[in-house]
C-alpha positions as CSV (number, residue, x, y, z in Angstrom):
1,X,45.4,203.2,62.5
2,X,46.5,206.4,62.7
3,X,45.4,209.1,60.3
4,X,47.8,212.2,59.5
5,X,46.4,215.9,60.0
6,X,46.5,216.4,56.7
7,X,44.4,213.9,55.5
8,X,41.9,214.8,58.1
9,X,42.0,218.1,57.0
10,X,41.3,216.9,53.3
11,X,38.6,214.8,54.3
12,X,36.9,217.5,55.8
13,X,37.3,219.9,52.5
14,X,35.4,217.1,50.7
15,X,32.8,217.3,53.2
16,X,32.6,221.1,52.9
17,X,32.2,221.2,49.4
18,X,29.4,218.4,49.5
19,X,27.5,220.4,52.0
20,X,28.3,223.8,50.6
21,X,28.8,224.8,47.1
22,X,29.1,228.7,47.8
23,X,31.8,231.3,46.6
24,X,32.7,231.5,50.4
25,X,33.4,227.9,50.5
26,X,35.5,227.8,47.8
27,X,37.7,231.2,49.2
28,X,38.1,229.3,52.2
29,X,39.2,225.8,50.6
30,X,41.4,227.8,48.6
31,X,43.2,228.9,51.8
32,X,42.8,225.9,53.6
33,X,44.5,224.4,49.8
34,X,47.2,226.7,49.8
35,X,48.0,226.3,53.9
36,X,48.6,222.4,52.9
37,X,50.5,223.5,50.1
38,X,53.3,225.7,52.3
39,X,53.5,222.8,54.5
40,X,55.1,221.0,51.9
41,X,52.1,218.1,50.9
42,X,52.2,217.6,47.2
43,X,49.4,218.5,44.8
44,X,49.0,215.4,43.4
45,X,48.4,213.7,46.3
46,X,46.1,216.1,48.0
47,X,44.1,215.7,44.4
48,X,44.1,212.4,45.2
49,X,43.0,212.0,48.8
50,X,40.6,214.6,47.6
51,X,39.2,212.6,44.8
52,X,39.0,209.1,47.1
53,X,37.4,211.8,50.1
54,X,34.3,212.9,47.3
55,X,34.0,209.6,46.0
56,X,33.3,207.8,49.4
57,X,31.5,210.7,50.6
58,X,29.1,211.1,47.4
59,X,28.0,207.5,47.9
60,X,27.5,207.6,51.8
61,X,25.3,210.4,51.3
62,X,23.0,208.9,48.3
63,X,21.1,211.9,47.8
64,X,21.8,212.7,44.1
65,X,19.3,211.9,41.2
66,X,22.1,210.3,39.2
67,X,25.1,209.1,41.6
68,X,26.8,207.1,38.7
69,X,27.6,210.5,36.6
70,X,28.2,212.4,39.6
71,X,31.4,209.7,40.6
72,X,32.4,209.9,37.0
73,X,32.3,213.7,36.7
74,X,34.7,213.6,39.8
75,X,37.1,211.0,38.6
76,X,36.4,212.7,35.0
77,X,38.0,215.9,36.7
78,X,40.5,214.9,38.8
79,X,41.8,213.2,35.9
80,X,41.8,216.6,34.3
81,X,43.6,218.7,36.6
82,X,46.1,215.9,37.7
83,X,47.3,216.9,33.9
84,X,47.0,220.2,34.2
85,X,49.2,220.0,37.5
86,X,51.9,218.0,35.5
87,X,51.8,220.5,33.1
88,X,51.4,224.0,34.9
89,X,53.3,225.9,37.0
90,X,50.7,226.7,39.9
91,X,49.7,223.8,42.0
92,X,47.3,226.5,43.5
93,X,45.2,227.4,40.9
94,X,44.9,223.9,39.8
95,X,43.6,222.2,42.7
96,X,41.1,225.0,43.2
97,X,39.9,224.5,39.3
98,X,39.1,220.7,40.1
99,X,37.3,221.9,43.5
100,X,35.2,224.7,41.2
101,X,34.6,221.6,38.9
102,X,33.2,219.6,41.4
103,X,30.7,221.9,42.9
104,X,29.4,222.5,39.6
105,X,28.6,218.8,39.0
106,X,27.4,218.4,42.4
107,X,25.3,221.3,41.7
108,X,24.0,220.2,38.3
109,X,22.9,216.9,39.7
110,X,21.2,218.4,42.9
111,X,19.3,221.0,41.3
C-alpha cells in the first residue's frame, strides 16, 4: 500500500511531539503545519491523521503512568479544536492549539 507524503509527514509530527515537547518543537510543527496547509491538505483531516498518528503511537510506546487518560485527553482535544476549526477562521492557529494541548497532557502524565 502506498502511503502519501503527507501522511508520512504527519506521522512523523506525532512522533516529534511524543519525543519532544519543547517550544522549538512546536515552532517547527507550526511550519511544518502551515507548509501542509499551502499545499492544499485540509485541516480537518490533518487533525485527524494527527489524532489516529498520537493515538497509535501513545500505545506502541507504553511508557505513561496512566495511558487510558492520556488517549482520552487526545481524542478529548482533537474533538475540541475540530470545532473550533468549523468555527474559526484560521486553520493555522487551530491545529497548532490541539498540538500545544497535547504536549501538555503528555507532559502532565510523564512528569
Amino acid at each position: 500500500m502506498i502511503i502519501p507524503d503527507w501522511e508520512l509527514v504527519i506521522d512523523d509530527i506525532a512522533s516529534s511531539i511524543i519525543k519532544d515537547r519543547s517550544i522549538t518543537r512546536l515552532s517547527q510543527t507550526r511550519t511544518i503545519l502551515y507548509e501542509l496547509l499551502a499545499h492544499s491538505i485540509p485541516a480537518k483531516l490533518i487533525l485527524k491523521r494527527m489524532t489516529i498518528q498520537l493515538w497509535k503511537q501513545t500505545e506502541s510506546i507504553g511508557s505513561f503512568k496512566n495511558l487510558d487518560a492520556v488517549k482520552l485527553g487526545i481524542v478529548d482535544a482533537a474533538a475540541l479544536f475540530d470545532e473550533r476549526l468549523s468555527l474559526g477562521n484560521k486553520a493555522i492557529f487551530h491545529l497548532e492549539g490541539f498540538v500545544t494541548r497535547v504536549m501538555v497532557i503528555l507532559e502532565k502524565d510523564l512528569s
